[in-house]
MARLUM-911760 format. One line per field, with one value per residue (C-alpha): residue number from 1; residue in one letter; chain; x, y, z. Coordinates in Angstrom, 2 decimals, m for minus. Layout:
k	(NUM/...)
r	(A/...)
c	(A/...)
xx	(X/...)
yy	(Y/...)
zz	(Z/...)
END
This chain:
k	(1/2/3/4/5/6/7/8/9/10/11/12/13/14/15/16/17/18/19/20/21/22/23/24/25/26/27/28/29/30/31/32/33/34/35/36/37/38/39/40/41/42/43/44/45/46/47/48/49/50/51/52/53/54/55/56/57/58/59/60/61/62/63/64/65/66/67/68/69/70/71/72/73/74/75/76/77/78/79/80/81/82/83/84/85/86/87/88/89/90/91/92/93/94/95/96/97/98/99/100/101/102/103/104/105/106/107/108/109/110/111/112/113/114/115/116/117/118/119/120/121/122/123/124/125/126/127/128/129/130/131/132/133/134/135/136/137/138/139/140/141/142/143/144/145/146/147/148/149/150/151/152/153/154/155/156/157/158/159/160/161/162/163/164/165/166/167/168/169/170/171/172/173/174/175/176/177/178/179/180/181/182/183/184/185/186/187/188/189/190/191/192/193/194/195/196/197/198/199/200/201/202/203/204/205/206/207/208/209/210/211/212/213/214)
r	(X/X/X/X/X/X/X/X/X/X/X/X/X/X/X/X/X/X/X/X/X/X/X/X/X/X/X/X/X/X/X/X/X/X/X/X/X/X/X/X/X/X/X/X/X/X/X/X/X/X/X/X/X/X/X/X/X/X/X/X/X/X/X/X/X/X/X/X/X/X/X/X/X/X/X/X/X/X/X/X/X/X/X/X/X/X/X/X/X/X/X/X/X/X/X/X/X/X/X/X/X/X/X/X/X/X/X/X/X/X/X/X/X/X/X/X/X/X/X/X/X/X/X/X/X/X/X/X/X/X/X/X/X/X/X/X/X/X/X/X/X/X/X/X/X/X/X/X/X/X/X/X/X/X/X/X/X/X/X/X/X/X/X/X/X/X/X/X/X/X/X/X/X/X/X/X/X/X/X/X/X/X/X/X/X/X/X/X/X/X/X/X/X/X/X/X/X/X/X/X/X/X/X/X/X/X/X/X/X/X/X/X/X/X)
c	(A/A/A/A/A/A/A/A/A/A/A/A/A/A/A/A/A/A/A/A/A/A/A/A/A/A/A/A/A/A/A/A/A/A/A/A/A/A/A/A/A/A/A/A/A/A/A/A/A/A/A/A/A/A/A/A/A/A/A/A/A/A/A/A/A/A/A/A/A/A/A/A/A/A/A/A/A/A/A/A/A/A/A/A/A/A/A/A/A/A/A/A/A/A/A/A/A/A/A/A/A/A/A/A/A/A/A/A/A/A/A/A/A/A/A/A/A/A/A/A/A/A/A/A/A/A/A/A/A/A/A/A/A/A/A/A/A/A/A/A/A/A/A/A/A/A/A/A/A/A/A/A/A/A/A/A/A/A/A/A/A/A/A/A/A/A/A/A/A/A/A/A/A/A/A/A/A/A/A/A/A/A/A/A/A/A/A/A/A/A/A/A/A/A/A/A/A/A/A/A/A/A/A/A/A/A/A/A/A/A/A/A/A/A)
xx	(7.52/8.51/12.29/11.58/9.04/9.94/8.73/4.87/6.44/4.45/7.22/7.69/4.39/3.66/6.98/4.95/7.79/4.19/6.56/8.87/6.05/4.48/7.78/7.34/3.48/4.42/7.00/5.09/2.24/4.16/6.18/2.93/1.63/2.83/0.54/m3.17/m2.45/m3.55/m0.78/m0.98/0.84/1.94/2.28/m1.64/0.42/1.76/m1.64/m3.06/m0.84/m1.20/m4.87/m4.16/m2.38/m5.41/m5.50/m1.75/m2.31/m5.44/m4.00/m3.31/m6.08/m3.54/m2.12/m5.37/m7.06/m3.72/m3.80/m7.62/m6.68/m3.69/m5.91/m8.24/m5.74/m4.74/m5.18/m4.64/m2.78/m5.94/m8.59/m6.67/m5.75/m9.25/m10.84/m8.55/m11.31/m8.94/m6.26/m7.67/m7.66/m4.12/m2.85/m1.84/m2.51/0.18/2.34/1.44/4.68/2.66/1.30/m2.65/m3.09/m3.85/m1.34/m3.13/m2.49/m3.01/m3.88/m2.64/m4.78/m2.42/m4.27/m3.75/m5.64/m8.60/m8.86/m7.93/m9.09/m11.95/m10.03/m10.48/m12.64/m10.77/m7.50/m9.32/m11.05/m7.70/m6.31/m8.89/m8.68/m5.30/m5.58/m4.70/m4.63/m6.87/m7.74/m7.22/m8.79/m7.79/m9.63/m9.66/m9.87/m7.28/m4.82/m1.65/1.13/2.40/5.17/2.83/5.85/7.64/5.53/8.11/11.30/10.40/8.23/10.03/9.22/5.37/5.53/6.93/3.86/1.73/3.15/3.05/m0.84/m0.20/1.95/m0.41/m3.28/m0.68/0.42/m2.83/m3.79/m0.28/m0.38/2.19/1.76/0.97/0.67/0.55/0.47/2.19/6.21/6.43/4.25/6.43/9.42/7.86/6.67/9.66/11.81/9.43/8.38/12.12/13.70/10.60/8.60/11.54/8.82/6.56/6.76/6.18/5.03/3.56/0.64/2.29/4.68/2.51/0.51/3.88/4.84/1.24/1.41/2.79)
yy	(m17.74/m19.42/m18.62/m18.62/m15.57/m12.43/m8.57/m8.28/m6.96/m3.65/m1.56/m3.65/m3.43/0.18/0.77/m1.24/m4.11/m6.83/m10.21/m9.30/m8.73/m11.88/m13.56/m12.07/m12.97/m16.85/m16.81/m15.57/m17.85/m20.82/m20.43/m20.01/m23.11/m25.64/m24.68/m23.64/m21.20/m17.08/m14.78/m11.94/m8.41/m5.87/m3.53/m1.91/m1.65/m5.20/m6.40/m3.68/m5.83/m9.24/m8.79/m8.00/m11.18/m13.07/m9.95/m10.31/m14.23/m14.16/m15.12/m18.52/m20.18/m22.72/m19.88/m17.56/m20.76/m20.99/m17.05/m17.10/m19.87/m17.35/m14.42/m16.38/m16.41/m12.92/m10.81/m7.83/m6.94/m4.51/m6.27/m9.08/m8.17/m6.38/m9.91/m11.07/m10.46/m11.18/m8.55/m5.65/m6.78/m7.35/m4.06/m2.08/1.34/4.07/6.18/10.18/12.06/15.10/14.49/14.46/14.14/11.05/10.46/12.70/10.20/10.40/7.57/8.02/6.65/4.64/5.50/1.92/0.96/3.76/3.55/0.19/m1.65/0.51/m0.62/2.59/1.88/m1.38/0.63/3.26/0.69/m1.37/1.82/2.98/m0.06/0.74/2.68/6.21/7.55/10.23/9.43/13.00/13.22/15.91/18.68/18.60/14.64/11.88/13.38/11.54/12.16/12.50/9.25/7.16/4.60/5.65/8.38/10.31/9.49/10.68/13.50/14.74/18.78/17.84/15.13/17.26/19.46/17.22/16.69/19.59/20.00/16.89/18.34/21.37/19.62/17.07/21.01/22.03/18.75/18.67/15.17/13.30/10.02/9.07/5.60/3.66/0.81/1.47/1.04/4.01/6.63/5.33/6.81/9.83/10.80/9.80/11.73/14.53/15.16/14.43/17.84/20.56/18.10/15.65/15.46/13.40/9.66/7.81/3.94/1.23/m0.31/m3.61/m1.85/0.41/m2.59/m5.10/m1.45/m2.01/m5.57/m6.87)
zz	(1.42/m1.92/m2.85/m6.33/m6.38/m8.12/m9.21/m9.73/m12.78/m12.76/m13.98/m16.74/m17.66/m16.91/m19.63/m22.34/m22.09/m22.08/m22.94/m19.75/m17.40/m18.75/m17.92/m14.38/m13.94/m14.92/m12.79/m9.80/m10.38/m10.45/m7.52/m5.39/m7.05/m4.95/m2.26/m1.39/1.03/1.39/m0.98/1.41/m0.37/1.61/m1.49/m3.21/m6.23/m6.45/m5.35/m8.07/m10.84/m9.41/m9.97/m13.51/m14.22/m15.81/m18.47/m19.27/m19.56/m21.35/m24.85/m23.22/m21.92/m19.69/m18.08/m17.57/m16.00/m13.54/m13.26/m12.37/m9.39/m8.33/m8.28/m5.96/m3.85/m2.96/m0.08/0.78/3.63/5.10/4.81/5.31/9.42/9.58/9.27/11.97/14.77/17.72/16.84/18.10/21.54/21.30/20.21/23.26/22.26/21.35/22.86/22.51/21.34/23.10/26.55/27.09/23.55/20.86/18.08/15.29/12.35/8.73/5.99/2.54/0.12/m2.44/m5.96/m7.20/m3.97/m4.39/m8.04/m9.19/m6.27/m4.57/m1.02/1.19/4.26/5.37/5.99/8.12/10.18/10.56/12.33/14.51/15.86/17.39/20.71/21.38/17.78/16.36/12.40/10.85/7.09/4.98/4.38/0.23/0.57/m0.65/m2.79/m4.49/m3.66/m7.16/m7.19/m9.69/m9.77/m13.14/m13.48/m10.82/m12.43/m15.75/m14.56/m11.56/m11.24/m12.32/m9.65/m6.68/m7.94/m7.15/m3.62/m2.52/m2.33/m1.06/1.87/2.25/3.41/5.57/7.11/8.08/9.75/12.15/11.72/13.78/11.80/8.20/6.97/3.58/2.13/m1.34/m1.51/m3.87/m1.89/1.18/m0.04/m1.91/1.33/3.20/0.96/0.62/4.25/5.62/4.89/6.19/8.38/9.98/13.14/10.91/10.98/7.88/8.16/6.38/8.89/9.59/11.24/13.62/14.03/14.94/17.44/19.28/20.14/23.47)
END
């Protein structure tokens, strides 16, 4: 993990400061440069904005080229594990907070992953893949959950709108679990879920996965 890696730079660039999040996007690509390895992102909506580097860079052709090569390089973290063929037999299966019943467990689409990246089957596979869980959709479909990264600091009551449809459908379902893989719908859920619905654990998969292996 190279020392000298920083920010995707997304918030820059999502509050129209372009030279800064350039700054950020060289930055990152050379730091990775000094070897030919996976750049696995935990994060859709780093991975979102790392994808977007060869747009940012494209005034330079030096720098798209090296972008293009960095891009090539990406994976993420999802679809990433799902092609690891031998880790489902290693996950040992979890343990029901209810007995005689499977975890009832709920996947948050992260909208940069949906929208920007059309990634939402390899999550869902990823999961089912872990033993005694029950995949619960909800019943209006993927919803956001209304954090949109600066969208939630400038627009907070029109945000919390948005999450509470959000928590509606997350009622009706009883879920026990939900999981993400976006940083800012982590702690929009987190934060939103921990006053009425402490029961409900929220969790990024590579840590339900890391809970399931022996």
């Amino acid at each position: 993990m190279p020392n000298t890696q920083a920010c995707c730079g997304l918030a820059f660039h999502a509050a129209g400061h372009s030279l800064d999040a350039i700054e950020l996007a060289k930055k990152n690509i050379t730091a990775f440069s000094d070897r030919d390895l996976p750049i696995l992102t935990s994060c859709a909506s780093c991975y979102a904005h790392l994808r977007n580097y060869p747009n940012l860079l494209a005034a330079d052709r030096q720098w798209r080229s090296r972008a293009d090569a960095f891009v090539g390089r990406l994976q993420e973290f999802n679809t990433y594990f799902l092609s690891r063929t031998d880790l489902p037999a290693q996950l040992t299966g979890m343990t029901p907070s209810a007995p005689g019943r499977a975890e009832r467990l709920v996947y948050h689409d992260p909208c940069h992953l949906r929208f920007h990246c059309k990634i939402t089957l390899a999550p869902r596979k990823l999961l089912t893949g872990i033993p005694g869980i029950e995949l619960c959709e909800l019943a209006g479909g993927p919803k956001c959950c209304g954090q949109g990264g600066l969208f939630g600091l400038l627009h907070p009551e029109l945000s919390q709108s948005i999450f509470i449809q959000l928590k509606a459908d997350l009622d009706t379902i009883k879920a026990d679990v939900v999981v993400t893989t976006c940083s800012g719908c982590l702690l929009k859920l987190r934060k939103g879920l921990a006053d009425e619905q402490p029961l409900i654990k929220v969790t990024h998969p590579a840590l339900l996965i890391a809970a399931n292996l022996p």
